[in-house]
N, C-alpha and C positions, 0 to 999 in steps of 0.2 A: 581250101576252106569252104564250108557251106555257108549258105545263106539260111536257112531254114532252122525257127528253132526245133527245140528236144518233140516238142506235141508235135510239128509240121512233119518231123522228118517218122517221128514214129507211126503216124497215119500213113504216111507212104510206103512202109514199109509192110511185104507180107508178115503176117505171125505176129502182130500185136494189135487186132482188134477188138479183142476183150478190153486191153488195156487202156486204148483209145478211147473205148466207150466207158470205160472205169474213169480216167482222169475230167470227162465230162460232165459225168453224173456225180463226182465229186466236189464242181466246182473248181476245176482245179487247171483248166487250161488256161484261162489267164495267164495266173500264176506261175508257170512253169513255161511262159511263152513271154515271161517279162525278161531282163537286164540277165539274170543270172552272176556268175552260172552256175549252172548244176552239174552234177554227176548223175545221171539215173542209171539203176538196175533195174533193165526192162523186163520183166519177166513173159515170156511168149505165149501165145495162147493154149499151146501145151501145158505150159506149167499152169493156169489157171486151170484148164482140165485137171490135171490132176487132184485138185482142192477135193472135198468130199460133195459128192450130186448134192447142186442147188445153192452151194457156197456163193458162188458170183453171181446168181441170180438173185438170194438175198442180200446180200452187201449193194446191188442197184438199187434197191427198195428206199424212196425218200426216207423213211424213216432209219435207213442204218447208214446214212450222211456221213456219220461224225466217225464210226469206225471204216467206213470205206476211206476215207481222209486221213486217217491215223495208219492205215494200211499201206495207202497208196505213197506217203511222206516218207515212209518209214525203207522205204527202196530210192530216197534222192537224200546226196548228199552235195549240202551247199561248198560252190567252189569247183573249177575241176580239175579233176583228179584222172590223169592216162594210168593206162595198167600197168608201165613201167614205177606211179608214186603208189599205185592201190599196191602192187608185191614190197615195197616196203612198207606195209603200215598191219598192224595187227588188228587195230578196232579206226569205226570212223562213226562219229556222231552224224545222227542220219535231223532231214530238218524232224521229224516224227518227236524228237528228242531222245530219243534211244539210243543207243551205240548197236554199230551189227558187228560181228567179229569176221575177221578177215586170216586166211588161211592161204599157202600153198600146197598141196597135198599131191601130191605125183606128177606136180607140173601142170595141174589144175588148180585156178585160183578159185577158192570158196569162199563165198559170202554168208555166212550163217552154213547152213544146208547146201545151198544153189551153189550152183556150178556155172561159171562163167562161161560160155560159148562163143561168143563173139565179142571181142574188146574196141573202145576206141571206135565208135562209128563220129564222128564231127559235127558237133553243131554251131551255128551262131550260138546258142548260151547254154554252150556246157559241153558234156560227152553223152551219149549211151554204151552202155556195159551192157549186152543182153544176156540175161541170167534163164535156168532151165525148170526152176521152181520161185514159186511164189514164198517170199518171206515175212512172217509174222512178227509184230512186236509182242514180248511176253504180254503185255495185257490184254489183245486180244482174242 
């Protein structure tokens, strides 16, 4: 078991410093460092690279708060969920209030686009699922 919530253990970990700094300029580490749990799909700092040049530099900008939070919600789903209950399930309401669609595809589990890479990392509230692309909700 760890001790560490989903923000403690994701700050230690290489390959999610974008996201570290996303979940704080979102307001958002409290929250996701409370009771839980969560399920997050972490998306790596790869996959933020990927976004189109400048995407993550604008979504930090105070003023795009409310869709960096709509983003960042939209990759945790409350409750958790190991990747033995995410391959049974087709959709999962994420808190964002979206549903993301859930797929096996060649023995890769897909979340929307993203491709899972590393499933099941342990936290005290909740799991990480590290994902290889950043996932949008359609209103974004």
């Amino acid at each position: 078991t760890c001790d560490k919530t989903v923000v403690e253990v994701a700050a230690k970990t290489d390959g999610f410093k974008t996201l570290v700094a996303a979940v704080k300029a979102a307001g958002l580490a409290k929250t996701l460092s409370g009771d839980g749990p969560f399920t997050v799909f972490a998306p790596t700092d790869e996959a933020f690279a990927k976004l189109p040049k400048g995407t993550v530099e604008d979504l930090l900008k105070p003023e795009n708060k409310e869709k960096l939070v709509s983003i960042l919600t939209y990759h945790v789903v409350g409750g958790k969920v190991t990747s033995k209950q995410v391959v049974g399930l087709k959709d999962a309401k994420t808190v964002q209030g979206s549903k993301i669609d859930i797929a096996v595809k060649d023995g890769n589990v897909m979340i929307n686009k993203a491709k899972v890479v590393k499933a099941d990392i342990p936290c005290k509230n909740g799991v990480i699922h590290v994902i290889d692309t950043v996932i949008l909700p359609k209103s974004s």
